[in-house]
N, C-alpha and C positions, 0 to 999 in steps of 0.2 A: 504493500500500500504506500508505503516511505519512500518507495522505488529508488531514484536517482537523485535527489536530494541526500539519503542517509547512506547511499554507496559513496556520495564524493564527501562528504564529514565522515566517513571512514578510512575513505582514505590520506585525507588533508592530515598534515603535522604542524603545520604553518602557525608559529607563535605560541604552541603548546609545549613548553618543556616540563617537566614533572611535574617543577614545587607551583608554578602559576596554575598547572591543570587541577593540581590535590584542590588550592585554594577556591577553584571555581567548583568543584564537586557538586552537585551530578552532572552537570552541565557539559558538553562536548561543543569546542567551540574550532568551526573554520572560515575561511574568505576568501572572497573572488571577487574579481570585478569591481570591488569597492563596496560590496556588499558583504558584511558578519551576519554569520548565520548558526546563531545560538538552540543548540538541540538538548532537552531535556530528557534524563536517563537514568533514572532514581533505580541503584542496585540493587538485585535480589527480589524482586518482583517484574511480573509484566505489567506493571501498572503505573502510572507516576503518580504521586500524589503530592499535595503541598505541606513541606517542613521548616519545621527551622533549619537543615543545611539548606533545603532549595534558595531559600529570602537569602541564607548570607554566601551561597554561591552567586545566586544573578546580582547581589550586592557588589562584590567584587566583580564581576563583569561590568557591569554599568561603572564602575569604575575607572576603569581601563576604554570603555568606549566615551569618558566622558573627556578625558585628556586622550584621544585621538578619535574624533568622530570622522565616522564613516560616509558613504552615501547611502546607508540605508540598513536597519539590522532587522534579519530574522526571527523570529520564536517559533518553536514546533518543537515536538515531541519525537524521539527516536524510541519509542516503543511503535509496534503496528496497531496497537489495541484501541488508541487513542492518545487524546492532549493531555488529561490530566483528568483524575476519578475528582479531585477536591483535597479538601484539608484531609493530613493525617490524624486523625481521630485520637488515635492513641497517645497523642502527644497532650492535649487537655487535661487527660482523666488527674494528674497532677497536682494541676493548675489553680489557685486562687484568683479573684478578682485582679490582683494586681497584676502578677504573672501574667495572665491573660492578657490584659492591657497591655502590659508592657510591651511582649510579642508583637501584638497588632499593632501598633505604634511602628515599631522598626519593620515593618510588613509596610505601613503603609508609606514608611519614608522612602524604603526600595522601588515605590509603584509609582509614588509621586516622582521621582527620578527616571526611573523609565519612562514616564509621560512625558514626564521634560526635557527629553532628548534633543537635540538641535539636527536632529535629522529622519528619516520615516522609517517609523516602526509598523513591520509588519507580522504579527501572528498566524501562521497557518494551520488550521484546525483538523484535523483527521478524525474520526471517532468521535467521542465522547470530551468535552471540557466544560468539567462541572465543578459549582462550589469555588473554590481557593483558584481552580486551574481557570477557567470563566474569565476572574477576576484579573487573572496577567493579562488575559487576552485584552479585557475591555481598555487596561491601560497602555496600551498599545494602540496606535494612530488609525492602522486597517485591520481587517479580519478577512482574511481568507480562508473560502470554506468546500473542502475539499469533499464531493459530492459521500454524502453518508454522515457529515458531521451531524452533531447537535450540540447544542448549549443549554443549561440551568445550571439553578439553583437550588437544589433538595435539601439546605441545610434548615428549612422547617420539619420535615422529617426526622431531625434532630433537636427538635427542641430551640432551634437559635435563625438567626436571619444573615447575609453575607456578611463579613467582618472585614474585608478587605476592599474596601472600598467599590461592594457594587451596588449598594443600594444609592449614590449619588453617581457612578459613572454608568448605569445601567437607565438610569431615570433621564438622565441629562441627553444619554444617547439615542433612544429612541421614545416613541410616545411612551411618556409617562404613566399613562393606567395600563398597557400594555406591560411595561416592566414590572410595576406591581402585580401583577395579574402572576405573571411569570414569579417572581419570588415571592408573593403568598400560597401556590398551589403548589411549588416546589416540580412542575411542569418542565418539561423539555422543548427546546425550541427546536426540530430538523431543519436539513438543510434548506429546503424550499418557504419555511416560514421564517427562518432566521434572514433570508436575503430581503422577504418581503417586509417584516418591522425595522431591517438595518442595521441587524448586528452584523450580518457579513457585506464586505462590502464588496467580493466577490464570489461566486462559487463555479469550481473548477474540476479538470479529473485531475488525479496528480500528476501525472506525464504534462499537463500544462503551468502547475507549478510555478516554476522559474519562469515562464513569459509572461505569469501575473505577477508576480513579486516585482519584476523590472520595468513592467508598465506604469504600476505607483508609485517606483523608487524615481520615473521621469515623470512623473504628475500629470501621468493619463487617467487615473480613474479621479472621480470628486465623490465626494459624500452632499449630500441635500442637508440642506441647516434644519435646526430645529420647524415641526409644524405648528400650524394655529393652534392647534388642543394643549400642545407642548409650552408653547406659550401661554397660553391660558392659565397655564397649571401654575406661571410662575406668581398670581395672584392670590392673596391670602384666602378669600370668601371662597376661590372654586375647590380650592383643595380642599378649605374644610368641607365640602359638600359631598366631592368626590369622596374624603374618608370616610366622612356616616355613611356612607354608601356600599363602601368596603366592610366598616364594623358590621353591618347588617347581614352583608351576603356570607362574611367567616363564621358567623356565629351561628348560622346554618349549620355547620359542618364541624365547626372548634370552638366550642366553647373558650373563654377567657382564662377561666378557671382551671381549666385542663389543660390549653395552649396559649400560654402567653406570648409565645413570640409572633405571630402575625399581629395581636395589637400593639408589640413595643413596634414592630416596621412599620404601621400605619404611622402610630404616633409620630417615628423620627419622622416621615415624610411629609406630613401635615404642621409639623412643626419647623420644620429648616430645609424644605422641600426648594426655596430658594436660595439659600444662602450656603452653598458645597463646605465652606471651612467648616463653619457649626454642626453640619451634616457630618462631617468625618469626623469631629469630632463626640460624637455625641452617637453615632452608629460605635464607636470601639468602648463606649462606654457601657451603651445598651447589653450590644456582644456577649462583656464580661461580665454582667448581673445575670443575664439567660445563662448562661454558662454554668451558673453554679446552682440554678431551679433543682426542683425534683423533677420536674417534666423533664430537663433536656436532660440529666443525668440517666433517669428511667429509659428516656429515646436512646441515648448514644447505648445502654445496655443491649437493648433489641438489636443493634447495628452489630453488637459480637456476637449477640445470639446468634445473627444470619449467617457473621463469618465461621462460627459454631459450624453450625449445618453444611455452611458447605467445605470447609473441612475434610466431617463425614464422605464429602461425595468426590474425594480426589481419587485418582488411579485411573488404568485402564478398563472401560467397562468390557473388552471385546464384542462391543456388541457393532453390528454394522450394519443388519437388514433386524428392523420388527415385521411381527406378522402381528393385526390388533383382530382380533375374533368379536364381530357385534358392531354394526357400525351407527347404532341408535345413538343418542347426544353426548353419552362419557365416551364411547370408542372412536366416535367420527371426531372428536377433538383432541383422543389423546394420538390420533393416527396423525392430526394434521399438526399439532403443534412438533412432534418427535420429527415429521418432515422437514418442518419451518428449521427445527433447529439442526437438518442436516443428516439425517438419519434416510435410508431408505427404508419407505413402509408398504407394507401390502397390508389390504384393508377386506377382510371379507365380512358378506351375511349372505342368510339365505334369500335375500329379497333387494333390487336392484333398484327401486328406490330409494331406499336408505342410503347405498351409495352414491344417488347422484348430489341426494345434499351433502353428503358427506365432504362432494371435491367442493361444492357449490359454498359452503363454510369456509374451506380450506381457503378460497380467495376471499373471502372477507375478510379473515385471520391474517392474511398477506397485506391487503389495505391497514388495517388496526394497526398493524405491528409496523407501518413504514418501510416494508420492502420495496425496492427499484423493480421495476421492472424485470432486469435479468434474475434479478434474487428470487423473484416472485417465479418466474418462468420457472427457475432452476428447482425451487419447493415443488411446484407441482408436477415437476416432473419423476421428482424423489418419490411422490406418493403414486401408488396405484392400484384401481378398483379390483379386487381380486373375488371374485362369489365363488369362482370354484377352487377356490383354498390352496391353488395351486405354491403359494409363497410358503406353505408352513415349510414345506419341505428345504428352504434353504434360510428360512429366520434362525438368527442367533437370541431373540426374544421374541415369546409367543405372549402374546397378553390378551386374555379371555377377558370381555367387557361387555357383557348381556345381564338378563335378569337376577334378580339374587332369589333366585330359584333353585335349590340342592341339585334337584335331579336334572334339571338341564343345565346346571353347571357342570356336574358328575359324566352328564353323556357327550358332554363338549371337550371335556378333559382327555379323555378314553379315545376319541376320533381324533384329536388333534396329536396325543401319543403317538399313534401307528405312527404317522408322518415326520413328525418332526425327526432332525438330525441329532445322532449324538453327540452330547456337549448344551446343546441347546437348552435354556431356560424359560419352565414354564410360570408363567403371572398370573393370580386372577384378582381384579380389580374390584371383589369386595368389599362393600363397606361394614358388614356384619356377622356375615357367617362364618364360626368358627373352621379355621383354617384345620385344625387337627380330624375333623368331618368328613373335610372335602380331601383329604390326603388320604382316605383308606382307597377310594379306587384309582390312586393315582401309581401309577407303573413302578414311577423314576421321583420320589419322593425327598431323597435329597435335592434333585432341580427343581422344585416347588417351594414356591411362597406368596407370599400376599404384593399387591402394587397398589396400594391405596391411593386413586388421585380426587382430589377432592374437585365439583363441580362450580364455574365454568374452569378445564384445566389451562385454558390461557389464562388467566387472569390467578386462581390460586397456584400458588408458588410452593403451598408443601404438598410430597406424598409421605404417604405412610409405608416403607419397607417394611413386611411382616414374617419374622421368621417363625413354624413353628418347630418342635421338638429335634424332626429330622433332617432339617434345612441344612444344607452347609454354608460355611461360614464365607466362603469365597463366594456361592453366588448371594449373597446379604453385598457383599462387597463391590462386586459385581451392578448388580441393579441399584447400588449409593450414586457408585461412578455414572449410569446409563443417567441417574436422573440429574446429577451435575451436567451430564454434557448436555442435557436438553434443557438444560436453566433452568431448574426445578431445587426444592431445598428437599434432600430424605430425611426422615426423623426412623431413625431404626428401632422397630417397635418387638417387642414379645406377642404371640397370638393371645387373646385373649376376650372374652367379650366386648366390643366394642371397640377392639385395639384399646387407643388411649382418649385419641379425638373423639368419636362420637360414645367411647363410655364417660365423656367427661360433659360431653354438649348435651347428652337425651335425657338428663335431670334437668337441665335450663331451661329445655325447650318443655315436658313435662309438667313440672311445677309450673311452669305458667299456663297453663291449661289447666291443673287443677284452680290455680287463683280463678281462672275464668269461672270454673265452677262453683265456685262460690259466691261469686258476682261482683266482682275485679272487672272492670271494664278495660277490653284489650290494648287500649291506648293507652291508659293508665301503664298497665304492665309494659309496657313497649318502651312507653317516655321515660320510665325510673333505671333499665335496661341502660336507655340512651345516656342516659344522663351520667350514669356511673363511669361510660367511658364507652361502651358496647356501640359498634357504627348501626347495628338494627335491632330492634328488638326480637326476643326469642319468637313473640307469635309472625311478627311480618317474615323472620328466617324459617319460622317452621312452612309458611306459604312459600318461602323461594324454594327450601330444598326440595320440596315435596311431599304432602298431609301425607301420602300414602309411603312415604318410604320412610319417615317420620313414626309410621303407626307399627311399618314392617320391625325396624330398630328397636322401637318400643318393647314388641310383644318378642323379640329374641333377649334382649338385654333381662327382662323380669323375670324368662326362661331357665338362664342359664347365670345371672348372678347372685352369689350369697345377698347381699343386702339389698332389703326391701327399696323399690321404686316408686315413685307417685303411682298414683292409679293411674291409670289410662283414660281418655275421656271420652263420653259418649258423643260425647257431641262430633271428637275428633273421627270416630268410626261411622259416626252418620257422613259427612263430610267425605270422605274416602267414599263410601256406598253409592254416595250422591255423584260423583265424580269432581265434586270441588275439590279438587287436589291442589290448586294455590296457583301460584304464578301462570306456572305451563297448561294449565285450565283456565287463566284468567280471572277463576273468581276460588280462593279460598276461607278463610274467615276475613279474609280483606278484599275489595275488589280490586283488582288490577287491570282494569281498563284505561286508567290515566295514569298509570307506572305505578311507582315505590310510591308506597304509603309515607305519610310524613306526621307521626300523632302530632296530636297538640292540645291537652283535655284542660280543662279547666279546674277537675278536683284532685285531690293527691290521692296515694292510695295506701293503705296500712300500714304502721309504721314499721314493721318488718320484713315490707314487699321485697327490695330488692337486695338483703339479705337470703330470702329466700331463697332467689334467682339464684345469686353471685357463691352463693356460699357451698352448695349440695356440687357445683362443678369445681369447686378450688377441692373441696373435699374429697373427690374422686382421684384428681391428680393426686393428694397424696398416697392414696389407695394404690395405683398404677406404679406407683415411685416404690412403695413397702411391697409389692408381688412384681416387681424388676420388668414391669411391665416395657418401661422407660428407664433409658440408665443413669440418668441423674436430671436432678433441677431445671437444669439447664435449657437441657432440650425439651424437659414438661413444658417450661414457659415458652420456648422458642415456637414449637410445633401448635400449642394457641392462639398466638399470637398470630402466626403465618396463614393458621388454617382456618381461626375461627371470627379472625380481629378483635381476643379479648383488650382489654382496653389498654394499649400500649404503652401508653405516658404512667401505667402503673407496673411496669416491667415484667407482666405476666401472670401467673395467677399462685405461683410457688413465692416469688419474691414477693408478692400483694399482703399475701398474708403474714410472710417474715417482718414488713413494714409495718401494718396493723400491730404485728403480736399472735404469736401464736399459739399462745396460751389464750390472748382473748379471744380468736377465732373459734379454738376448739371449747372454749365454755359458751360463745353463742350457739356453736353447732348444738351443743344439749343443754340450751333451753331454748332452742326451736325443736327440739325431738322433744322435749318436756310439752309442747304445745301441740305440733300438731303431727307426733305421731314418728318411729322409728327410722324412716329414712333418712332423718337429718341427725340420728346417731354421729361423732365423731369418728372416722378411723381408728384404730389403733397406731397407725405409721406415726402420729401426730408427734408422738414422744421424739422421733427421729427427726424432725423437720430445722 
């Protein structure tokens, strides 16, 4: 992708002798033409991210270019992956208020310097330049954007807003509510919309590169001055109007209380929205007070959770061609995302409609996800409609994705056996039935396991890997790697009722249908949900997953676990009967003919309501944690978090309760068992927490 720009600073020596190269560390610097061409190269990763050596490398360079300026300097990244991930994370968890400061202060004096170059800076963006990496770019004079780039800012996903000066060089640079928009939602600009708001101020293939770099370096291309809106914005009454306008729409989606850094970046911007010193000053200020929240410390938790999981999913999976058996809404997604990311899939069923939406998704998932044209081509070429099952016989992964029916999973099992090759592992993408069941008619029962993807699988990021008794340990290892290389998080689970995830979700969802039954108005239970932290509430999720496979989960989990479960509800069974199954029906206890339900009730509802909810699923996890369901904390909260969006700015639902006390958790748990009955018993694990 780096092509011939990273071949010739490969091979250039020119002004590099050791002790100037150490000093400039990570940084690879060469020249021609009267052009420096500074390439970023942070070791021991393929990834760059921004540190304190990166600031006091390019410090020292800009040093050097400021007593001999050039005709013009480069920035770009010498990794393929992209510019720059953002700030290294790891480097805060340290940090104090002042610390912090301090940092960004000398952060900002290296970028104020680079601004004030007396000659043109150009950044050429490849991949991904986000956060910290963003930030070098915007203080840099052009933006070149090598076709596939993108730019944000996802550090609200952290709990914090940019710190390095892009909430005053992002605002200034393009429309105003534009940029906010972009660092409130923590959103990605692609190439085609980054050219169109003006962050890039070319976009290129890279083999053209070098004849755009030399065309700005002779003051061929121009940037368009600020617009009228952009103007406007520099007026005290409009911004303030614009911001109530913003506090209104965040507060939709992030509470205050839960996330405060979208209203400290309204604030600074409403506040010194014209006046850049005060703004920088006053953003490295903000920074370092988020910094030290419980919300951004709880977010930056979750960010190691992820690196957690994927971790888990390093290695070689050997897997090369999937066969996906079912091509109904879990198999036609998991055949086309495994494409998307590269994989060849053969997709069968026994019925040739299913596959033609199958491919007919497959190009939606292509548009969604921002594939080119040839990428797109390329995916769908990777996939193909297979009904007479011809692929089993040379898949290195079989994944069974039909009803969670015993017997026609058992006879799917046994037919797809004869065929498959030796070596080959078989998957079945159960959400509940015990996996140790379905292995008596299975042939080859150490290449058997679970491949749990949670629904929609583009969009949920974990599966559940399920080993049971006879699984080996290489293929667990095996399908970690397959769902790493398909950009999936694995959480390696023990077979067990309801794995972890939905033994931990089917009391949430549960109990709030017995509240219903009592006369709990479902909006009420929804909003107390919401409000705790949860993006939906259990009844409007129990309408997405599905009343009916809600009721199936239900009536296996009460089956087959020691401790008592909510009752099940009649109402929930008339509904199923009815065919109101929620979303995919259109109408289940909510209607969904105008989308996502949005409660908003007027009265509150018992003062133990979302106790209720919140408590009977933290209490499972420890359950799953004492039967090694799950192998540590860790991943209890990560695989929540990923699969269920429990409420993340509380770092999961193990650390939740460590915060709380868990001594007080487990004496609420019995005296809600004291009230309404044995399922909200305490674990015994508690003692171990």
């Amino acid at each position: 992708m780096t092509g011939p720009v990273l071949e010739y600073l490969g091979e250039t020596k020119l002004e590099l002798g050791p002790a100037e190269e150490s000093k400039a560390k990570p940084w690879r610097r060469g020249e021609a033409d009267g052009i420096v061409w500074l390439a970023l190269d942070c070791k021991g990763s393929g990834t760059n991210t921004i540190s304190r050596e990166v600031i006091e490398g390019l410090e020292t360079e800009i040093t050097r270019l400021e007593e001999n300026t050039p005709k013009g300097v480069v920035i770009r990244s010498a990794k393929p992956g992209g510019f720059a991930a953002g700030a290294d994370i790891r480097g805060f968890e340290d940090m104090g208020d002042e610390g912090a400061a301090d940092l960004l202060r000398q952060g900002h004096e290296v970028l104020d310097r680079l601004e004030g170059l007396e000659c043109p800076t150009i950044a050429v963006v490849h991949g991904a330049a986000l956060g910290g990496g963003f930030e070098i770019a915007l203080a840099c004079d052009h933006r070149i954007a090598v076709d596939g780039a993108k730019f944000g800012f996802p550090e609200v996903n952290l709990g914090l807003h940019p710190g390095l000066g892009g909430t005053f060089r992002l605002t200034s640079l393009i429309d105003p509510l534009e940029a906010m928009t972009l660092m409130l939602t923590g959103k990605t600009a692609h190439t085609g919309k980054a050219k169109k708001l003006g962050i890039a101020d070319v976009v290129t293939e890279e083999r053209h590169v070098r004849a755009a770099v030399e065309a700005i370096v002779a003051g061929e291309v121009e940037r368009d001055g600020p617009g009228l809106k952009a103007r406007a914005m520099g007026f005290d009454q409009a911004r303030s109007y614009a911001a109530r306008r913003m506090r209104s729409e965040t507060a939709k989606k992030a509470p205050k209380e839960h996330y405060p850094a979208p209203y400290a970046l309204i604030d600074l911007w409403e506040e010194h929205g014209d006046d850049r010193e005060e703004m920088q000053k006053a953003e490295i200020e903000s920074f370092a007070r988020l910094l030290d929240t419980d919300t951004s410390k709880n977010l930056r938790r979750v960010f190691f959770l992820r690196q957690g999981l994927k971790d888990a999913a390093k290695g070689d999976d050997g897997i090369a061609h999937v066969h996906v058996i079912g091509a109904g809404s879990m198999g036609a997604e998991i055949a086309a995302w495994a494409a998307i990311r590269g994989k060849r899939v053969t997709l069968g069923d026994v019925k040739l409609d299913p596959l033609g939406k199958a491919m007919k998704l497959a190009v939606e998932l292509c548009k969604e996800k921002h594939l080119s044209g040839i990428e797109t081509r390329d995916a769908l070429d990777r996939l193909m409609p297979d009904p007479k099952g011809y692929g089993l016989s040379q898949a290195d992964l079989v994944i069974e994705a039909v009803p969670e029916d015993p017997e026609l999973k058992a006879k799917i099992h046994a037919d797809a056996e004869k065929k498959m090759k030796t070596g080959a592992i078989l998957a079945t993408n159960t959400s509940s039935l015990p996996l140790d069941e379905l292995t008596e008619g299975v042939k080859r029962p150490k290449k058997f396991a679970g491949l749990h993807f949670f629904n929609p699988v583009s969009k949920m990021q974990l599966v559940e890997v399920v080993a049971h008794d006879g699984t080996e340990k290489k293929v667990i290892d095996r399908l970690a790697a397959f769902c790493g290389a398909i950009d999936r998080l694995p959480a390696r689970v023990r077979d067990y009722p309801g794995f972890l995830v939905n033994r931990a979700l089917t009391p949430y969802l549960m109990e709030a249908m017995v509240l219903m039954d009592e006369g709990v108005d479902k909006e009420v239970i929804d909003k107390a949900a919401m409000d705790f932290g949860m993006p939906m509430g259990p009844i409007a999720l129990a309408d997405q997953v599905g009343l009916d496979i809600c009721l199936h989960v239900a009536e296996s989990l009460r089956e087959t676990l020691e401790k008592p479960m909510p009752e099940i509800s009649d109402r929930l069974r008339k509904k199923v009967e009815a065919g109101e199954t929620g979303k995919k029906a259109g109408e289940g206890f909510y209607d969904w003919s105008d989308g996502t339900p949005h409660p908003d009730p007027e009265e509150d509802g018992p003062d133990d309501l979302t106790d209720r909810l919140i408590l009977p699923m933290v209490d499972a996890c420890v359950e799953c944690l004492r039967r090694d369901v799950a192998r540590n904390p860790e991943e209890v909260d990560g695989a929540m978090i990923f699969a269920t969006g429990f409420a993340p700015f509380r770092g999961g639902p193990i650390h939740y309760a460590r915060s709380r006390g868990t001594e007080e958790v487990r004496k609420r748990l019995e005296d809600l068992a004291d009230r309404h009955g044995d399922r909200f018993k305490p674990d015994e694990g508690w003692s171990e927490i």
